[in-house]
N, C-alpha and C positions, 0 to 999 in steps of 0.2 A: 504494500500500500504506500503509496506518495505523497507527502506531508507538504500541503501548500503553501508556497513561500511567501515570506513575509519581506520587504525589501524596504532599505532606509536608501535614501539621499542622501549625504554626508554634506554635502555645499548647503543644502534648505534645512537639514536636522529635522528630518519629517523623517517617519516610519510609515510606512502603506501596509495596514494590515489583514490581511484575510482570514478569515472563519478554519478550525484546522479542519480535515480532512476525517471524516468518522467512519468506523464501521460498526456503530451499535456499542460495543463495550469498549472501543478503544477510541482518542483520539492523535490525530498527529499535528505535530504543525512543526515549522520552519520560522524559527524567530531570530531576526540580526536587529540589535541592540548594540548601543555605544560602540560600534566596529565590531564585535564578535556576533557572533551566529551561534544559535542555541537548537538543535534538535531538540525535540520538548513530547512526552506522549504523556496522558493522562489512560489508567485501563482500570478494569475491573470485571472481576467473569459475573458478578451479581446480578446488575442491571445494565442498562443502557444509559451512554453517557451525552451529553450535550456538550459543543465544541460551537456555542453561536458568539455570538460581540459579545455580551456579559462577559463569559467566561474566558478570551480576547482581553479585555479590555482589563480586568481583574487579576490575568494573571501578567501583563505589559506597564502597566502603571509604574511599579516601583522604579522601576527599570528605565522612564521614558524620565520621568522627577529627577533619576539622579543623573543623567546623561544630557540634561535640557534637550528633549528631542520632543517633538508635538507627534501628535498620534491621529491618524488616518483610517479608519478601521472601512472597509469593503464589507459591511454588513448593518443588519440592522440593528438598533438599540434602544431599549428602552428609555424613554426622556426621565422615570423616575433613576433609573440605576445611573445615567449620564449626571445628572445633578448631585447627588448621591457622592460618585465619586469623584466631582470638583469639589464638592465638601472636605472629603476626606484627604485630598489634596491642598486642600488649605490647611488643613489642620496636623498633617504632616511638616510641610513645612517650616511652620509656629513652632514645633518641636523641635523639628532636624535642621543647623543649618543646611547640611548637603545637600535639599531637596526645595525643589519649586514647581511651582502649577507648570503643566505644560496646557497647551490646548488638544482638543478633542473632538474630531470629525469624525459621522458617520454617513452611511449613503444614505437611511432612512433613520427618522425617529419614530415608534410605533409602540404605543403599549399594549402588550401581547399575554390577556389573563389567562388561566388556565383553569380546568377543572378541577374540584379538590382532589387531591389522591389518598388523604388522610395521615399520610406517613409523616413522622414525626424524627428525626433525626439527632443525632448527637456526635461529637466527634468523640474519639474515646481512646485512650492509650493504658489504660488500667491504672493509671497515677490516681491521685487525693486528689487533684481539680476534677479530673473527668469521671472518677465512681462517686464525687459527692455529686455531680450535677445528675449523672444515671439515678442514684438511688432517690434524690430529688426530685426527677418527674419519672419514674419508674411506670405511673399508670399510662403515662404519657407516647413515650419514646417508645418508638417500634423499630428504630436502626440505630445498631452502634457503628462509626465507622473510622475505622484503623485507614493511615496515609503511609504506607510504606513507601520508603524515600526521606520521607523527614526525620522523623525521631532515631530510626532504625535505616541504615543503610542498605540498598540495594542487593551492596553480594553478601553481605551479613545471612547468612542462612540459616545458621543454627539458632539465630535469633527470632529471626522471622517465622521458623518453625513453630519455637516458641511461643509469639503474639498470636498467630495460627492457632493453637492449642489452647490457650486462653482463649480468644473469641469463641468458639465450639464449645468449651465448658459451661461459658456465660450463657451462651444461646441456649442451650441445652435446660441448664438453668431456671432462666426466666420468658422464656419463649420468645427472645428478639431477636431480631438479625442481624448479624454480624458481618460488614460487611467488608470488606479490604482495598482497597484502592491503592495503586501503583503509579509512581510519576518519577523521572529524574529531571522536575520541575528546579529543584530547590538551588540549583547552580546560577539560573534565573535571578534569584530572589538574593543568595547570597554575596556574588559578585556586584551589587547595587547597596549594601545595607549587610549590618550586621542580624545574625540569623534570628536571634532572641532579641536585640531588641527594637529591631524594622522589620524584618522580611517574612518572621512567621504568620504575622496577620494576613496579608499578602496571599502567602499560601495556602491558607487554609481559606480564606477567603475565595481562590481562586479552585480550591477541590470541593469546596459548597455549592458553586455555580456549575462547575462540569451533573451535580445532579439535583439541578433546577426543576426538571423534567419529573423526579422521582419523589421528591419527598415539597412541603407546604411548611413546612417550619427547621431549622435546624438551631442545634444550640453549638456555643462552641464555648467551653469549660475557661472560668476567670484564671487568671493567674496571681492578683491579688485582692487584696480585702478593700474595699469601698477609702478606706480611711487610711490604704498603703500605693494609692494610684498616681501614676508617676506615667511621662512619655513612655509608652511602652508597644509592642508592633499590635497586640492585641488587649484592646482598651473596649471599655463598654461605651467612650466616644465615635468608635471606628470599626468594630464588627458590622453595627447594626447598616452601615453605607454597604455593605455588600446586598439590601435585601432592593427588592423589589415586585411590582405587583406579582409576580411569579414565586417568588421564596421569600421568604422572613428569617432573617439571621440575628439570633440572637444571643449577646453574650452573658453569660448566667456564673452566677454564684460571688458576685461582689460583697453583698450581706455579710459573709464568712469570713474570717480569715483562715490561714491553714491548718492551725493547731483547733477548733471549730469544726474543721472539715475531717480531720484526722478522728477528733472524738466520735464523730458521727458516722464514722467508717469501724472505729475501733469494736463496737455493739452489732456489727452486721457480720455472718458468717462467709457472705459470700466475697467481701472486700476481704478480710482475713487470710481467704485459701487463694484471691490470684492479685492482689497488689502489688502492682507494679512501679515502680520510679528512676529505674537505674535502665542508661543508653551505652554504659563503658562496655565495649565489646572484650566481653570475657567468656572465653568457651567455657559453656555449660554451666554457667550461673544464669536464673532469672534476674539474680537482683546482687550485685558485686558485695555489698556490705559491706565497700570501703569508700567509696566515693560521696561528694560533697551531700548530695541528693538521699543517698542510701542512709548516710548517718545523721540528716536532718530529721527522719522520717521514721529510725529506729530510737533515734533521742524522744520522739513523740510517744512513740508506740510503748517503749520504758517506762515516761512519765504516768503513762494512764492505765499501767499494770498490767498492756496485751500483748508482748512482744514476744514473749514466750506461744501465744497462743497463732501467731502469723505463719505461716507455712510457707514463706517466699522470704521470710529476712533469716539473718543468722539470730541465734537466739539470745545474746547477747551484746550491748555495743561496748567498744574498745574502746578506752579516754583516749587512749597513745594516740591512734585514730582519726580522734577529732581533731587533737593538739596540732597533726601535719595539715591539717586543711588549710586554703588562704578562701580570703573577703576580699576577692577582685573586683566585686562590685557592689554599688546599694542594696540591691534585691536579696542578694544574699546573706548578706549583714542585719537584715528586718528577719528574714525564717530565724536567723541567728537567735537573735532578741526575743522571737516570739517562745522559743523551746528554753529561753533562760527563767522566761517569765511561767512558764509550765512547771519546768525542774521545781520555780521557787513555792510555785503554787501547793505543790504535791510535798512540802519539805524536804527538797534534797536540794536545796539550795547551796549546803557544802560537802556536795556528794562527788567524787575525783570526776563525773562527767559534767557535772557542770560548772568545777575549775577547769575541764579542757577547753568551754565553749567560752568560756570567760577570755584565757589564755589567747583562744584566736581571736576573736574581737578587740581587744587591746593591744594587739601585734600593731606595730606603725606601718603606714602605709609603702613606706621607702625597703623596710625589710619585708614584707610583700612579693615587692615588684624584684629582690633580689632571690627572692625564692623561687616565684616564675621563671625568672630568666635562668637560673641554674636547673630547674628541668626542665625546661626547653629544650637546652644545651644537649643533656644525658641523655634526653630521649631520641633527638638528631644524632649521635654520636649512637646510642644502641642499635639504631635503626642503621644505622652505614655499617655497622658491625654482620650487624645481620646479612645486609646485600654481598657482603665480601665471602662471608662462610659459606651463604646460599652459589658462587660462583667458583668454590675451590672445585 
């Protein structure tokens, strides 16, 4: 199948974009951006996928903002979702300086309702944002759906296997559909914008609209608590610009924060046996139970007395553990805070893990960035080790 191209100007900084190429669960397209060219497929053997402007236009945006290139789209678009995402265009901006409106042509504007289909959707990766929002609207939500490419990489297999086996359990479970979706979108999104804190909204914005067609509502799980919201790529300012008279996008679970969300998981059997939060590709672990993510989330699960009862964490967490971790950035230094203020709640306020969480949060930011930098180093230097032994 032939993925139709998408061609820039370079002297006018105009993109001409065309609709990708479908065949029902797959779609293709040909995207050149900033001087690179991007093969780009979205797939899924579930249902059938949509590759119109919206999903165009949703998945080019970040791309056209950081490259000052105006956008040309060969298809039709809805006048709500065009307004929609000059909004979100402005409002990127405001935040990023590396990003500015571009303009936005289509060959028609037409707004184009559909019939209810009833389905109700959720993004889901088995983490504390996305089993609080599942368990949330559990009467609600009739599709969970997993984006292989993002969280999980592509040739990652044994991992994928994995999320694979989770989604079946779940479905199995509670009767919804688990659905999987495949893209090596995110190269798109990441060479324009950092991945977490621009380009994921972006993305998952733009795997919502591939199935517009399918589902009347979808949610996509907060990342922070109402009262911890900061520029961030997926904000409850900026999901909801991907919706239109055809889908509703909605960002959920702001109310909460994570230790909130975590209690609320802690009481449920089913988040217990498949919680997931850990991406560090380590063969044959679900969940590493040493990474930054893993020991935020077993510090939670300690505090509220169910960590022993998780069947995806180690049963115990290591102070030594926490002590190695750095706070490279704000977001991470607020989970920090929130499981200090748990520890203190539950009185282990002088318990050796919550002098480790203490210990990292007081580290100065200059010994930090020398910690980064010296494994950085080691792990270019293990990795050239490796290439050399792999050639003897």
């Amino acid at each position: 199948m032939s993925a139709r191209a998408v061609q820039m100007t370079e002297l006018q900084r105009v993109a001409v974009l065309a609709p990708g190429s479908s065949s029902g669960n797959r779609v293709d397209y040909l995207v050149e951006l900033g001087g690179r060219r991007y093969p780009v497929y979205f797939s899924t053997a579930a249902v059938s996928l949509c590759g119109d402007g919206e999903a165009l236009l949703a998945m080019t945006a970040l791309g056209a903002m950081a490259s000052g290139t105006d956008l040309q789209l060969l298809a039709t678009l809805s006048p709500q979702f065009l307004d929609n995402q000059r909004q979100l265009m402005q409002t990127f901006a405001s935040w990023f300086p590396r990003y500015r409106p571009v303009a936005i042509a289509a060959q028609q504007l037409v707004s184009q309702p559909k019939l209810a289909t009833g389905r109700v959707g959720s993004f889901f990766t088995g983490g504390v944002d996305s089993f609080y929002t599942f368990l949330k609207h559990r009467d609600e939500i009739t599709d969970l759906i997993f984006v292989h490419g993002y969280d999980v990489e592509l040739d990652d297999l044994p991992r994928r296997r994995a999320i694979s086996q989770m989604g079946r359990a779940i479905a199995q479970a509670t009767g919804v559909r688990f659905i999987e979706m495949e893209t090596n979108a995110i190269r798109l999104f990441k060479d324009f914008g950092r991945w977490g804190l621009q380009g994921h909204g972006y993305g998952l914005g733009s795997a919502a609209r591939h199935l517009a067609d399918y589902v009347d509502r979808i949610y996509i799980p907060s990342s922070f608590a109402e009262a911890d919201l900061m520029p961030w790529a997926s904000h409850p300012q900026t999901d909801p610009l991907f919706s239109d008279e055809r889908l509703q996008v909605i960002h959920d679970g702001c109310e909460a924060g994570r230790i909130d969300k975590v209690a609320a998981l802690a009481v449920d059997p089913l988040a217990l046996a498949h919680l997931r939060v850990c991406w560090e590709r380590v063969e044959g672990s679900y969940n590493c139970g040493r990474c930054e993510k893993c020991l935020r989330t077993m510090t939670s699960l300690e505090a509220l007395g169910v960590l022993r009862h998780s069947a995806t964490f180690p049963r115990q967490v290591a102070p030594e553990r926490v002590r190695e971790l750095v706070m490279y950035d704000d977001s991470l230094a607020k989970f920090a805070r929130e499981n200090m203020r748990l520890l203190a709640a539950k009185g282990l306020a002088d318990s050796d893990l919550a002098r480790a969480w203490q210990h990292v949060l007081e580290r100065p930011a200059w010994r930090n960035r020398l910690i980064m930098r010296g494994r950085k180093l080691r792990g270019k230097w293990r990795r050239a080790m490796k290439k050399i032994r792999s050639t003897r």
